[in-house]
C-alpha positions, 0 to 999 in steps of 0.5 A, spaced: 184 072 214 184 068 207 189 069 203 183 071 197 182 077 202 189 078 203 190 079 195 184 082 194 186 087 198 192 089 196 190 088 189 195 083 187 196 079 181 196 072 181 203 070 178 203 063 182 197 059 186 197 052 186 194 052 194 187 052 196 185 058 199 189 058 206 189 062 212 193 068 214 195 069 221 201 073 221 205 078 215 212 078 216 214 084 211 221 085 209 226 086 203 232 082 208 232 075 208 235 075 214 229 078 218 225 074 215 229 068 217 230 071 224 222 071 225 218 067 229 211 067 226 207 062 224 202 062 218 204 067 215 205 071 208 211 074 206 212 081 203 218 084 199 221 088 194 225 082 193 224 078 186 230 073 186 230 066 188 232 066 195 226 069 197 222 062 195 228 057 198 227 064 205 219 061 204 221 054 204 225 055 210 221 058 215 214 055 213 211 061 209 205 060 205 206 064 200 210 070 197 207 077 195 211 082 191 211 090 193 212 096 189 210 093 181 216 089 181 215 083 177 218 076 179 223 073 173 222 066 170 227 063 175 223 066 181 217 064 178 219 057 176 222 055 183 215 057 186 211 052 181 216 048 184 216 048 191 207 050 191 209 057 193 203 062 192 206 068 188 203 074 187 205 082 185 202 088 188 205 094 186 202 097 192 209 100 197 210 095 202 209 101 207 202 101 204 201 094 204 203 093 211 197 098 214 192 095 209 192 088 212 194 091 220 187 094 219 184 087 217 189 083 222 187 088 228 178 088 225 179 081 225 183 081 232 188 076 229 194 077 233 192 078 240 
């Protein structure tokens, strides 16, 4: 699924863009770090409660290509500005994560993506 899809979707706001339109394979959902550093999924996006820093250096870390923000929480200029930096799509839906989570397993299970 491309990431368009995906922020449509859960009715996201762009807060940071500067990658073409990439393609989703897998969603790592987490509000610990740890978790998401311990994942061994590839092409994936992250979503979070989390609004600090840390989570764009996680994405860096283990190759995700783009952070959505759950629950409204909107990011401060200090997460936004390392995302301008490093190229990390950002974006915030003020879906649940819960919600945002079956949202796109249904899209990743119409389309048969994992598996």
């Amino acid at each position: 699924m491309r990431l368009s899809e995906v922020t449509r979707k859960l009715e996201a706001e762009e807060i940071v863009a500067p990658k073409a339109d990439v393609e989703i394979k897998n969603v790592c959902a987490s509000d610990l770090l740890s978790d998401i550093l311990a994942t061994d999924q590839y092409e994936f996006l992250i979503l979070t409660g989390l609004t600090t820093p840390q989570v764009i250096r996680t994405a860096e870390i283990v190759g995700a290509l783009g952070v959505v923000i759950v629950r409204g929480k909107y990011p401060g200029q200090g997460l936004i500005g390392l995302a301008k930096a490093h190229q990390m799509p950002l974006y915030v839906t003020k879906m649940p994560m819960f919600d945002a989570c079956v949202k796109l397993s249904k899209i990743i299970e119409y389309k048969g993506l994992n598996g």
